[in-house]
KEZA-192075 format. One record per residue (C-alpha): x, z, y negated; residue in one letter. Coordinates in steps of 0.2 Angstrom, whole numbers, plus 5000, padded with zeros to 4 digits. Layout:
<sites>
<site <X,Z,Y>,A>
...
</sites>
This chain:
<sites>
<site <5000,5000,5000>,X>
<site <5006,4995,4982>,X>
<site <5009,5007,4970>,X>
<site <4994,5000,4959>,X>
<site <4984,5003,4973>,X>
<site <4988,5019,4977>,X>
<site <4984,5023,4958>,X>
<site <4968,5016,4961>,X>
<site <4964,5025,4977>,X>
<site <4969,5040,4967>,X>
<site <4957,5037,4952>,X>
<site <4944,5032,4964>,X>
<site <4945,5050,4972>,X>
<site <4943,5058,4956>,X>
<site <4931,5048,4946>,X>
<site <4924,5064,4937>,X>
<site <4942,5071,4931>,X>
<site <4956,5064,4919>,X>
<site <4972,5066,4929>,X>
<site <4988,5064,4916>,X>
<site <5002,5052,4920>,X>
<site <5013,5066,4924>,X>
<site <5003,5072,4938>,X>
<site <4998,5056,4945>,X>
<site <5017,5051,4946>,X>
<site <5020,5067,4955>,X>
<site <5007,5066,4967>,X>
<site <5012,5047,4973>,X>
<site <5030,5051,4970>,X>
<site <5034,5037,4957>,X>
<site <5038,5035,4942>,X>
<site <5028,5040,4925>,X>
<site <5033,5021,4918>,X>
<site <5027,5014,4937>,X>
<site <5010,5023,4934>,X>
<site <5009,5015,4917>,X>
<site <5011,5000,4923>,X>
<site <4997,4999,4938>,X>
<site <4987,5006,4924>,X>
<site <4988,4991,4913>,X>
<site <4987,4980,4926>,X>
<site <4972,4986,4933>,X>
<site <4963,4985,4916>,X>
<site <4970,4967,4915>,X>
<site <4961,4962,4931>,X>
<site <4942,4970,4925>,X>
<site <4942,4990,4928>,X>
<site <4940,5000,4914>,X>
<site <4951,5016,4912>,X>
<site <4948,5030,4899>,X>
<site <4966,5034,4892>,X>
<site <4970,5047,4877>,X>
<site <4980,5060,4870>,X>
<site <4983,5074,4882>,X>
<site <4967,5069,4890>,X>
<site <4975,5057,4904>,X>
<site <4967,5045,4914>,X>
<site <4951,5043,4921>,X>
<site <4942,5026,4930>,X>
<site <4926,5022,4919>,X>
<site <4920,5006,4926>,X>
<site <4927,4999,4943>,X>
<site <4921,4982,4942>,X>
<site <4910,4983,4958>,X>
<site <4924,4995,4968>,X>
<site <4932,4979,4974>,X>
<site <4946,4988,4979>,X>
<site <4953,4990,4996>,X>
<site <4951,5009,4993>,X>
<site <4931,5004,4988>,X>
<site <4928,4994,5002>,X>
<site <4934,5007,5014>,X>
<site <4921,5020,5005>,X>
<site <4906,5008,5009>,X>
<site <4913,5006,5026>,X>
<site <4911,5026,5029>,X>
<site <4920,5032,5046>,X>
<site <4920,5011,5050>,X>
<site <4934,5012,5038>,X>
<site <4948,5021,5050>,X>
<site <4947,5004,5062>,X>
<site <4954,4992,5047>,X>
<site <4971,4990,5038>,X>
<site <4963,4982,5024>,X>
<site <4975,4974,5010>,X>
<site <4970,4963,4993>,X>
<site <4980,4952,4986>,X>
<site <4980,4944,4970>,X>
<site <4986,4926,4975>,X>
<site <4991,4919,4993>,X>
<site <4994,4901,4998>,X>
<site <4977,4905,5011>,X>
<site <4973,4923,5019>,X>
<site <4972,4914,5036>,X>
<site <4991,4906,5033>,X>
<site <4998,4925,5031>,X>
<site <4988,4932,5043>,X>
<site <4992,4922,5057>,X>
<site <5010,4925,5053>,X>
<site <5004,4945,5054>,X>
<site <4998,4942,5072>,X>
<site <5013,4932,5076>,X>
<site <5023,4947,5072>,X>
<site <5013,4959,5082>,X>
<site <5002,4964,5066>,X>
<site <4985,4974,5077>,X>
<site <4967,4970,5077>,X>
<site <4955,4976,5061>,X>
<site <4970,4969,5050>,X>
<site <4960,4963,5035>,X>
<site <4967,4949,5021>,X>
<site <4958,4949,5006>,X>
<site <4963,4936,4990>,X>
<site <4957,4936,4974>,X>
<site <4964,4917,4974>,X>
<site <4971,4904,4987>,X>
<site <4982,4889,4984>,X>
<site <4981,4882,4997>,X>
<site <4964,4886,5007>,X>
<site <4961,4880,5023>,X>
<site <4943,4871,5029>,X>
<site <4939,4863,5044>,X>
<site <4948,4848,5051>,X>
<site <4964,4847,5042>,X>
<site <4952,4850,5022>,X>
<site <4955,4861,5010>,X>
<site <4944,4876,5003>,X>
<site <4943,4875,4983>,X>
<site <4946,4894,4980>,X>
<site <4950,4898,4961>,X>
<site <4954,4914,4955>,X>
<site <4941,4927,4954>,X>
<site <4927,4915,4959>,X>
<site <4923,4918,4979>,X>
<site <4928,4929,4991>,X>
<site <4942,4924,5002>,X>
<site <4942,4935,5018>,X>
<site <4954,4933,5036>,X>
<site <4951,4947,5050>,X>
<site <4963,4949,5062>,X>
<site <4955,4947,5079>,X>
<site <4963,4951,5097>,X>
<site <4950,4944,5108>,X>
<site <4949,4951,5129>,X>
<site <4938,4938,5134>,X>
<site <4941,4918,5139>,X>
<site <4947,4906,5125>,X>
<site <4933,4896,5132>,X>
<site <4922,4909,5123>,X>
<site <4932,4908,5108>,X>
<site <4916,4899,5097>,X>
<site <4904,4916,5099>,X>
<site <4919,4922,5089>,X>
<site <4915,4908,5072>,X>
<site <4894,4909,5077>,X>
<site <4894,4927,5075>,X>
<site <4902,4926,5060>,X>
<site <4891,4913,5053>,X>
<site <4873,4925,5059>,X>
<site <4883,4941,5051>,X>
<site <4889,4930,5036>,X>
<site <4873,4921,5032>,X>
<site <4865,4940,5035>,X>
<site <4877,4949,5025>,X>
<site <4874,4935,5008>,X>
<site <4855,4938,5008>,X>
<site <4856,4956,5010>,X>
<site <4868,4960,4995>,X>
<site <4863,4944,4984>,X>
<site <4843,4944,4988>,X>
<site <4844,4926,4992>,X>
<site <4842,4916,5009>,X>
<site <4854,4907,5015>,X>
<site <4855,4896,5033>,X>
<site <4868,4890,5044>,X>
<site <4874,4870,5047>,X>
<site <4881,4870,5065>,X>
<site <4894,4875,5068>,X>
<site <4901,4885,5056>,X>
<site <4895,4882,5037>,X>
<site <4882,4894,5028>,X>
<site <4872,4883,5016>,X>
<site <4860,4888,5001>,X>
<site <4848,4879,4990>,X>
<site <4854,4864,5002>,X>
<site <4873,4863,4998>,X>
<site <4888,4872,5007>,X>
<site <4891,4891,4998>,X>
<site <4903,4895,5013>,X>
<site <4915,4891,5026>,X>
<site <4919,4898,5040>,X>
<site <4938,4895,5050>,X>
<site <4944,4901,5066>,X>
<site <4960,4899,5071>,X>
<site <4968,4904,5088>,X>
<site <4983,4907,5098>,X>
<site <4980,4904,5117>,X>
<site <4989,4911,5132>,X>
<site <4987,4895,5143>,X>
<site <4995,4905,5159>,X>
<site <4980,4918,5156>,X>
<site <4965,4908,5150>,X>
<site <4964,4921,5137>,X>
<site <4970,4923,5117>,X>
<site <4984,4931,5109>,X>
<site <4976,4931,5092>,X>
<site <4962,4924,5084>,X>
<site <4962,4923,5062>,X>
<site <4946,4921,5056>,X>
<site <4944,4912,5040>,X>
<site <4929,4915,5028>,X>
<site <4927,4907,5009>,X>
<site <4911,4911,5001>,X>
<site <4908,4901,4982>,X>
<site <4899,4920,4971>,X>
<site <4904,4916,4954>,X>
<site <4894,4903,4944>,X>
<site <4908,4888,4947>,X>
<site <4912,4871,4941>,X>
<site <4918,4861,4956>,X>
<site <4927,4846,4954>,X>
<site <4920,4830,4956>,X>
<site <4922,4828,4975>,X>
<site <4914,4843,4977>,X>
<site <4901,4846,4964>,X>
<site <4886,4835,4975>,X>
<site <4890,4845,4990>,X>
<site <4895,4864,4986>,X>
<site <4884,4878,4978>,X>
<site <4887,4895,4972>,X>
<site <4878,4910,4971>,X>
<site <4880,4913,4951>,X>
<site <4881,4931,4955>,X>
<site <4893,4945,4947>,X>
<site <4910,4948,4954>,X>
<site <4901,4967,4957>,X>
<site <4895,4957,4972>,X>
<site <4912,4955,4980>,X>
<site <4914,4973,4986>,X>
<site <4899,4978,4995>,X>
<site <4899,4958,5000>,X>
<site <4916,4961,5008>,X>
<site <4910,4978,5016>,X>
<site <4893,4971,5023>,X>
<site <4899,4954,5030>,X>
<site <4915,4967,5042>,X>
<site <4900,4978,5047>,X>
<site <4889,4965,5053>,X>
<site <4902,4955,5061>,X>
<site <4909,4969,5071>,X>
<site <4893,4974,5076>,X>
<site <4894,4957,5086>,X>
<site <4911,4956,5089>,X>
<site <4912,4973,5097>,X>
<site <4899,4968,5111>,X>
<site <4899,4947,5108>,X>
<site <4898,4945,5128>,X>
<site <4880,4950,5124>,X>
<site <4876,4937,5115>,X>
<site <4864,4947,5100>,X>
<site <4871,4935,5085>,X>
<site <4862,4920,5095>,X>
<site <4844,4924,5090>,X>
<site <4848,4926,5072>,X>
<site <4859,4912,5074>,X>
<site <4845,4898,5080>,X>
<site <4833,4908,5065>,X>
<site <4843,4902,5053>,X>
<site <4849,4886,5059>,X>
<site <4841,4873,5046>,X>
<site <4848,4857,5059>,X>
<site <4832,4861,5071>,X>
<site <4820,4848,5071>,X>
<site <4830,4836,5059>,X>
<site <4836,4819,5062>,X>
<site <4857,4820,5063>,X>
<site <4872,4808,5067>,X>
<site <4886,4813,5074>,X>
<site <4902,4802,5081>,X>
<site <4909,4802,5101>,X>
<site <4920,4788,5109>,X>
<site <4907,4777,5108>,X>
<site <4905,4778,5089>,X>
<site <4894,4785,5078>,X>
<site <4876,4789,5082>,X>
<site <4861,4795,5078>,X>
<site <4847,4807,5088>,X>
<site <4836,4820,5081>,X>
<site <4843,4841,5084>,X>
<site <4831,4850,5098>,X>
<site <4840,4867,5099>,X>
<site <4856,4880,5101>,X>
<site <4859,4883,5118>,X>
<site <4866,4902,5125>,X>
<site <4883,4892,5123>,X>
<site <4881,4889,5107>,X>
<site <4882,4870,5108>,X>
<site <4869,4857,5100>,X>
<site <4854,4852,5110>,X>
<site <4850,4833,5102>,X>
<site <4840,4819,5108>,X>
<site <4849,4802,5107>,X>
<site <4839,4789,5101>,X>
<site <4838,4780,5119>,X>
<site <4832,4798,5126>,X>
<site <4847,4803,5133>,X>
<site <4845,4822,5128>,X>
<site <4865,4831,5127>,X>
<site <4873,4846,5124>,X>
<site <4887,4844,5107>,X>
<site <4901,4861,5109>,X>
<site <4911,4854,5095>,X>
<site <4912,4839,5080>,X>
<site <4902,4836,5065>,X>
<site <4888,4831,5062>,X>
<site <4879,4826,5045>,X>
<site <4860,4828,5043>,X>
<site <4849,4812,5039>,X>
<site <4839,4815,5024>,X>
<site <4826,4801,5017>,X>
<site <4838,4789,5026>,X>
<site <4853,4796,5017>,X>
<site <4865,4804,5029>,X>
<site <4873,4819,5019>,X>
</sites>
Protein backbone atom coordinates (compact mmCIF):
# COMPACT_ATOMS: atom_id res chain seq x y z
CA UNK A 1 0.00 0.00 0.00
CA UNK A 2 1.12 3.69 -0.98
CA UNK A 3 1.86 6.10 1.40
CA UNK A 4 -1.28 8.10 0.01
CA UNK A 5 -3.27 5.38 0.68
CA UNK A 6 -2.35 4.62 3.88
CA UNK A 7 -3.21 8.41 4.68
CA UNK A 8 -6.40 7.73 3.20
CA UNK A 9 -7.14 4.58 5.00
CA UNK A 10 -6.13 6.68 8.07
CA UNK A 11 -8.53 9.59 7.41
CA UNK A 12 -11.17 7.14 6.42
CA UNK A 13 -10.99 5.50 9.98
CA UNK A 14 -11.42 8.75 11.57
CA UNK A 15 -13.87 10.72 9.64
CA UNK A 16 -15.26 12.52 12.81
CA UNK A 17 -11.67 13.73 14.13
CA UNK A 18 -8.86 16.16 12.83
CA UNK A 19 -5.54 14.26 13.17
CA UNK A 20 -2.46 16.75 12.78
CA UNK A 21 0.34 16.07 10.43
CA UNK A 22 2.50 15.19 13.17
CA UNK A 23 0.57 12.32 14.32
CA UNK A 24 -0.30 10.97 11.12
CA UNK A 25 3.38 10.75 10.21
CA UNK A 26 3.99 8.98 13.35
CA UNK A 27 1.49 6.66 13.15
CA UNK A 28 2.43 5.49 9.43
CA UNK A 29 6.08 6.10 10.25
CA UNK A 30 6.83 8.64 7.44
CA UNK A 31 7.64 11.58 7.09
CA UNK A 32 5.69 15.02 8.05
CA UNK A 33 6.51 16.46 4.17
CA UNK A 34 5.38 12.66 2.79
CA UNK A 35 1.96 13.10 4.67
CA UNK A 36 1.79 16.65 3.08
CA UNK A 37 2.16 15.38 -0.05
CA UNK A 38 -0.52 12.47 -0.10
CA UNK A 39 -2.66 15.22 1.12
CA UNK A 40 -2.39 17.41 -1.76
CA UNK A 41 -2.64 14.75 -4.02
CA UNK A 42 -5.56 13.48 -2.84
CA UNK A 43 -7.35 16.90 -3.03
CA UNK A 44 -5.91 17.07 -6.57
CA UNK A 45 -7.87 13.71 -7.52
CA UNK A 46 -11.55 15.08 -5.96
CA UNK A 47 -11.53 14.50 -1.94
CA UNK A 48 -12.08 17.23 0.09
CA UNK A 49 -9.77 17.66 3.27
CA UNK A 50 -10.45 20.28 5.97
CA UNK A 51 -6.86 21.54 6.76
CA UNK A 52 -6.09 24.57 9.30
CA UNK A 53 -3.91 26.03 11.94
CA UNK A 54 -3.43 23.68 14.75
CA UNK A 55 -6.67 21.92 13.88
CA UNK A 56 -4.93 19.24 11.42
CA UNK A 57 -6.65 17.19 8.97
CA UNK A 58 -9.85 15.75 8.54
CA UNK A 59 -11.65 13.98 5.20
CA UNK A 60 -14.89 16.12 4.39
CA UNK A 61 -16.07 14.75 1.11
CA UNK A 62 -14.67 11.33 -0.21
CA UNK A 63 -15.70 11.63 -3.70
CA UNK A 64 -17.95 8.41 -3.34
CA UNK A 65 -15.16 6.50 -1.07
CA UNK A 66 -13.52 5.11 -4.28
CA UNK A 67 -10.83 4.20 -2.48
CA UNK A 68 -9.41 0.85 -1.95
CA UNK A 69 -9.85 1.31 1.88
CA UNK A 70 -13.84 2.45 0.76
CA UNK A 71 -14.35 -0.40 -1.28
CA UNK A 72 -13.27 -2.72 1.38
CA UNK A 73 -15.79 -1.04 4.02
CA UNK A 74 -18.81 -1.83 1.61
CA UNK A 75 -17.44 -5.19 1.16
CA UNK A 76 -17.84 -5.73 5.22
CA UNK A 77 -16.06 -9.15 6.39
CA UNK A 78 -15.95 -10.02 2.19
CA UNK A 79 -13.17 -7.53 2.32
CA UNK A 80 -10.44 -10.04 4.21
CA UNK A 81 -10.61 -12.41 0.70
CA UNK A 82 -9.23 -9.44 -1.55
CA UNK A 83 -5.80 -7.50 -2.08
CA UNK A 84 -7.34 -4.70 -3.63
CA UNK A 85 -4.93 -1.91 -5.28
CA UNK A 86 -6.09 1.32 -7.38
CA UNK A 87 -3.93 2.79 -9.64
CA UNK A 88 -4.05 5.98 -11.28
CA UNK A 89 -2.82 5.04 -14.74
CA UNK A 90 -1.90 1.34 -16.22
CA UNK A 91 -1.25 0.30 -19.71
CA UNK A 92 -4.63 -2.26 -19.05
CA UNK A 93 -5.34 -3.86 -15.49
CA UNK A 94 -5.54 -7.24 -17.13
CA UNK A 95 -1.75 -6.69 -18.87
CA UNK A 96 -0.49 -6.14 -15.05
CA UNK A 97 -2.49 -8.64 -13.65
CA UNK A 98 -1.54 -11.38 -15.59
CA UNK A 99 2.04 -10.62 -14.99
CA UNK A 100 0.89 -10.71 -11.05
CA UNK A 101 -0.40 -14.42 -11.63
CA UNK A 102 2.64 -15.25 -13.69
CA UNK A 103 4.68 -14.34 -10.54
CA UNK A 104 2.63 -16.46 -8.15
CA UNK A 105 0.47 -13.29 -7.10
CA UNK A 106 -2.93 -15.41 -5.27
CA UNK A 107 -6.52 -15.34 -5.99
CA UNK A 108 -9.01 -12.14 -4.90
CA UNK A 109 -5.96 -9.95 -6.28
CA UNK A 110 -8.06 -6.98 -7.41
CA UNK A 111 -6.50 -4.13 -10.13
CA UNK A 112 -8.41 -1.20 -10.25
CA UNK A 113 -7.42 1.97 -12.79
CA UNK A 114 -8.69 5.19 -12.88
CA UNK A 115 -7.21 5.11 -16.69
CA UNK A 116 -5.80 2.63 -19.22
CA UNK A 117 -3.61 3.22 -22.29
CA UNK A 118 -3.88 0.55 -23.69
CA UNK A 119 -7.20 -1.44 -22.72
CA UNK A 120 -7.81 -4.65 -23.97
CA UNK A 121 -11.32 -5.76 -25.76
CA UNK A 122 -12.12 -8.83 -27.37
CA UNK A 123 -10.50 -10.24 -30.49
CA UNK A 124 -7.26 -8.49 -30.64
CA UNK A 125 -9.69 -4.40 -29.91
CA UNK A 126 -9.09 -2.10 -27.89
CA UNK A 127 -11.28 -0.60 -24.82
CA UNK A 128 -11.48 3.33 -24.94
CA UNK A 129 -10.76 3.95 -21.28
CA UNK A 130 -10.07 7.84 -20.37
CA UNK A 131 -9.29 9.08 -17.13
CA UNK A 132 -11.74 9.24 -14.51
CA UNK A 133 -14.54 8.28 -16.94
CA UNK A 134 -15.39 4.29 -16.43
CA UNK A 135 -14.32 1.75 -14.28
CA UNK A 136 -11.58 -0.37 -15.13
CA UNK A 137 -11.51 -3.56 -13.08
CA UNK A 138 -9.23 -7.11 -13.44
CA UNK A 139 -9.73 -9.92 -10.55
CA UNK A 140 -7.47 -12.42 -10.17
CA UNK A 141 -9.05 -15.86 -10.61
CA UNK A 142 -7.44 -19.49 -9.71
CA UNK A 143 -10.03 -21.55 -11.19
CA UNK A 144 -10.21 -25.71 -9.80
CA UNK A 145 -12.38 -26.88 -12.44
CA UNK A 146 -11.88 -27.76 -16.36
CA UNK A 147 -10.52 -24.93 -18.74
CA UNK A 148 -13.31 -26.32 -20.78
CA UNK A 149 -15.68 -24.63 -18.12
CA UNK A 150 -13.65 -21.54 -18.40
CA UNK A 151 -16.82 -19.40 -20.16
CA UNK A 152 -19.12 -19.85 -16.84
CA UNK A 153 -16.19 -17.76 -15.63
CA UNK A 154 -17.08 -14.46 -18.43
CA UNK A 155 -21.26 -15.38 -18.10
CA UNK A 156 -21.28 -15.01 -14.59
CA UNK A 157 -19.63 -11.96 -14.71
CA UNK A 158 -21.71 -10.51 -17.45
CA UNK A 159 -25.42 -11.83 -15.05
CA UNK A 160 -23.44 -10.15 -11.87
CA UNK A 161 -22.13 -7.10 -13.99
CA UNK A 162 -25.47 -6.44 -15.74
CA UNK A 163 -27.02 -6.97 -11.93
CA UNK A 164 -24.53 -4.92 -10.18
CA UNK A 165 -25.25 -1.67 -12.93
CA UNK A 166 -28.95 -1.69 -12.43
CA UNK A 167 -28.86 -1.97 -8.80
CA UNK A 168 -26.47 1.08 -8.08
CA UNK A 169 -27.49 3.14 -11.22
CA UNK A 170 -31.43 2.43 -11.29
CA UNK A 171 -31.18 1.59 -14.82
CA UNK A 172 -31.64 -1.73 -16.85
CA UNK A 173 -29.19 -2.91 -18.65
CA UNK A 174 -28.90 -6.55 -20.90
CA UNK A 175 -26.36 -8.79 -21.95
CA UNK A 176 -25.25 -9.39 -25.93
CA UNK A 177 -23.75 -12.90 -26.05
CA UNK A 178 -21.19 -13.63 -25.02
CA UNK A 179 -19.83 -11.14 -22.98
CA UNK A 180 -21.05 -7.36 -23.59
CA UNK A 181 -23.66 -5.53 -21.29
CA UNK A 182 -25.66 -3.20 -23.38
CA UNK A 183 -28.09 -0.29 -22.40
CA UNK A 184 -30.38 2.03 -24.25
CA UNK A 185 -29.28 -0.46 -27.28
CA UNK A 186 -25.38 0.41 -27.32
CA UNK A 187 -22.34 -1.47 -25.60
CA UNK A 188 -21.74 0.40 -21.83
CA UNK A 189 -19.38 -2.65 -21.02
CA UNK A 190 -17.06 -5.13 -21.88
CA UNK A 191 -16.15 -8.04 -20.47
CA UNK A 192 -12.45 -9.93 -21.08
CA UNK A 193 -11.26 -13.17 -19.73
CA UNK A 194 -8.07 -14.12 -20.28
CA UNK A 195 -6.34 -17.57 -19.15
CA UNK A 196 -3.38 -19.62 -18.60
CA UNK A 197 -4.06 -23.34 -19.16
CA UNK A 198 -2.25 -26.31 -17.84
CA UNK A 199 -2.66 -28.59 -20.97
CA UNK A 200 -1.07 -31.73 -18.97
CA UNK A 201 -4.06 -31.20 -16.42
CA UNK A 202 -6.98 -29.93 -18.46
CA UNK A 203 -7.27 -27.31 -15.85
CA UNK A 204 -5.98 -23.36 -15.50
CA UNK A 205 -3.19 -21.71 -13.84
CA UNK A 206 -4.77 -18.31 -13.73
CA UNK A 207 -7.51 -16.80 -15.28
CA UNK A 208 -7.65 -12.35 -15.33
CA UNK A 209 -10.81 -11.27 -15.76
CA UNK A 210 -11.21 -7.98 -17.61
CA UNK A 211 -14.26 -5.55 -16.96
CA UNK A 212 -14.67 -1.84 -18.65
CA UNK A 213 -17.70 -0.12 -17.81
CA UNK A 214 -18.33 3.65 -19.71
CA UNK A 215 -20.12 5.74 -16.04
CA UNK A 216 -19.28 9.18 -16.82
CA UNK A 217 -21.10 11.28 -19.43
CA UNK A 218 -18.47 10.58 -22.37
CA UNK A 219 -17.53 11.74 -25.76
CA UNK A 220 -16.38 8.85 -27.81
CA UNK A 221 -14.56 9.18 -30.81
CA UNK A 222 -15.95 8.83 -33.94
CA UNK A 223 -15.59 5.05 -34.40
CA UNK A 224 -17.17 4.51 -31.33
CA UNK A 225 -19.88 7.24 -30.80
CA UNK A 226 -22.77 4.93 -33.04
CA UNK A 227 -22.01 1.94 -30.92
CA UNK A 228 -21.00 2.73 -27.22
CA UNK A 229 -23.15 4.47 -24.44
CA UNK A 230 -22.58 5.55 -20.97
CA UNK A 231 -24.39 5.79 -17.99
CA UNK A 232 -23.96 9.77 -17.48
CA UNK A 233 -23.76 9.03 -13.83
CA UNK A 234 -21.46 10.54 -11.08
CA UNK A 235 -18.10 9.14 -10.48
CA UNK A 236 -19.82 8.64 -6.62
CA UNK A 237 -20.97 5.63 -8.60
CA UNK A 238 -17.56 3.94 -9.01
CA UNK A 239 -17.14 2.82 -5.30
CA UNK A 240 -20.23 1.02 -4.37
CA UNK A 241 -20.13 0.00 -8.34
CA UNK A 242 -16.80 -1.62 -7.81
CA UNK A 243 -17.98 -3.20 -4.31
CA UNK A 244 -21.33 -4.58 -5.84
CA UNK A 245 -20.15 -6.09 -9.16
CA UNK A 246 -17.03 -8.31 -6.52
CA UNK A 247 -20.04 -9.35 -4.38
CA UNK A 248 -22.11 -10.57 -6.90
CA UNK A 249 -19.57 -12.21 -9.03
CA UNK A 250 -18.21 -14.13 -6.23
CA UNK A 251 -21.45 -15.20 -5.20
CA UNK A 252 -21.15 -17.17 -8.57
CA UNK A 253 -17.83 -17.88 -8.74
CA UNK A 254 -17.67 -19.48 -5.42
CA UNK A 255 -20.15 -22.11 -6.34
CA UNK A 256 -20.24 -21.62 -10.52
CA UNK A 257 -20.47 -25.54 -10.96
CA UNK A 258 -24.06 -24.81 -9.99
CA UNK A 259 -24.84 -22.97 -12.58
CA UNK A 260 -27.24 -20.04 -10.52
CA UNK A 261 -25.82 -17.02 -12.92
CA UNK A 262 -27.54 -18.93 -15.92
CA UNK A 263 -31.24 -17.99 -15.22
CA UNK A 264 -30.50 -14.35 -14.84
CA UNK A 265 -28.17 -14.74 -17.67
CA UNK A 266 -30.90 -15.92 -20.35
CA UNK A 267 -33.36 -13.07 -18.40
CA UNK A 268 -31.44 -10.69 -19.68
CA UNK A 269 -30.13 -11.74 -22.82
CA UNK A 270 -31.81 -9.21 -25.34
CA UNK A 271 -30.40 -11.75 -28.68
CA UNK A 272 -33.62 -14.17 -27.80
CA UNK A 273 -36.01 -14.20 -30.30
CA UNK A 274 -33.95 -11.79 -32.77
CA UNK A 275 -32.75 -12.31 -36.14
CA UNK A 276 -28.63 -12.51 -36.06
CA UNK A 277 -25.56 -13.34 -38.33
CA UNK A 278 -22.85 -14.77 -37.35
CA UNK A 279 -19.60 -16.25 -39.62
CA UNK A 280 -18.28 -20.12 -39.59
CA UNK A 281 -16.00 -21.82 -42.35
CA UNK A 282 -18.62 -21.60 -44.64
CA UNK A 283 -19.00 -17.75 -44.46
CA UNK A 284 -21.12 -15.61 -42.96
CA UNK A 285 -24.71 -16.48 -42.16
CA UNK A 286 -27.74 -15.67 -41.06
CA UNK A 287 -30.52 -17.61 -38.55
CA UNK A 288 -32.84 -16.15 -35.94
CA UNK A 289 -31.32 -16.89 -31.81
CA UNK A 290 -33.88 -19.53 -30.10
CA UNK A 291 -31.91 -19.76 -26.68
CA UNK A 292 -28.86 -20.23 -24.08
CA UNK A 293 -28.14 -23.55 -23.37
CA UNK A 294 -26.78 -24.99 -19.69
CA UNK A 295 -23.33 -24.55 -21.53
CA UNK A 296 -23.77 -21.41 -22.22
CA UNK A 297 -23.51 -21.63 -26.01
CA UNK A 298 -26.27 -20.06 -28.55
CA UNK A 299 -29.18 -21.97 -29.63
CA UNK A 300 -30.06 -20.31 -33.36
CA UNK A 301 -31.99 -21.67 -36.23
CA UNK A 302 -30.26 -21.41 -39.61
CA UNK A 303 -32.22 -20.19 -42.19
CA UNK A 304 -32.40 -23.72 -43.91
CA UNK A 305 -33.59 -25.13 -40.38
CA UNK A 306 -30.67 -26.50 -39.34
CA UNK A 307 -31.00 -25.62 -35.64
CA UNK A 308 -26.94 -25.42 -33.80
CA UNK A 309 -25.39 -24.70 -30.86
CA UNK A 310 -22.57 -21.49 -31.11
CA UNK A 311 -19.77 -21.78 -27.88
CA UNK A 312 -17.86 -18.94 -29.15
CA UNK A 313 -17.66 -16.07 -32.13
CA UNK A 314 -19.56 -12.97 -32.76
CA UNK A 315 -22.49 -12.45 -33.78
CA UNK A 316 -24.15 -8.98 -34.73
CA UNK A 317 -27.99 -8.60 -34.48
CA UNK A 318 -30.11 -7.74 -37.56
CA UNK A 319 -32.16 -4.73 -37.04
CA UNK A 320 -34.75 -3.50 -39.77
CA UNK A 321 -32.39 -5.27 -42.24
CA UNK A 322 -29.37 -3.33 -40.74
CA UNK A 323 -26.95 -5.70 -39.21
CA UNK A 324 -25.32 -3.87 -36.11
Amino acid sequence: MTVKERVLTLLEKNKDISLSGESMARVLSVSRNAVWKSIETLRSEGYTIEAGRNKGYRLISDGGNFSAAGISALLGEEAKRFDITIEETVTSTNTVLKAMAEQGEKEGRILIAREQTAGKGRLGRSFYSPKNSGLYISILLRPRFNARDALYITTAAAAAVSEAIDLVAGVKTEIKWVNDIYYKGKKLCGILTEASIDFESGGLHYAVLGIGINVTEMTFPDELSDIAVSLGADKALFAKLSAEIIKRFFGYYDNIGELRFLSEYRRRSFLIGKRITFTDNEGEKTAEVLDVDEKVRLVVREDNGNIIKLSSGEVNLVKDGIIR
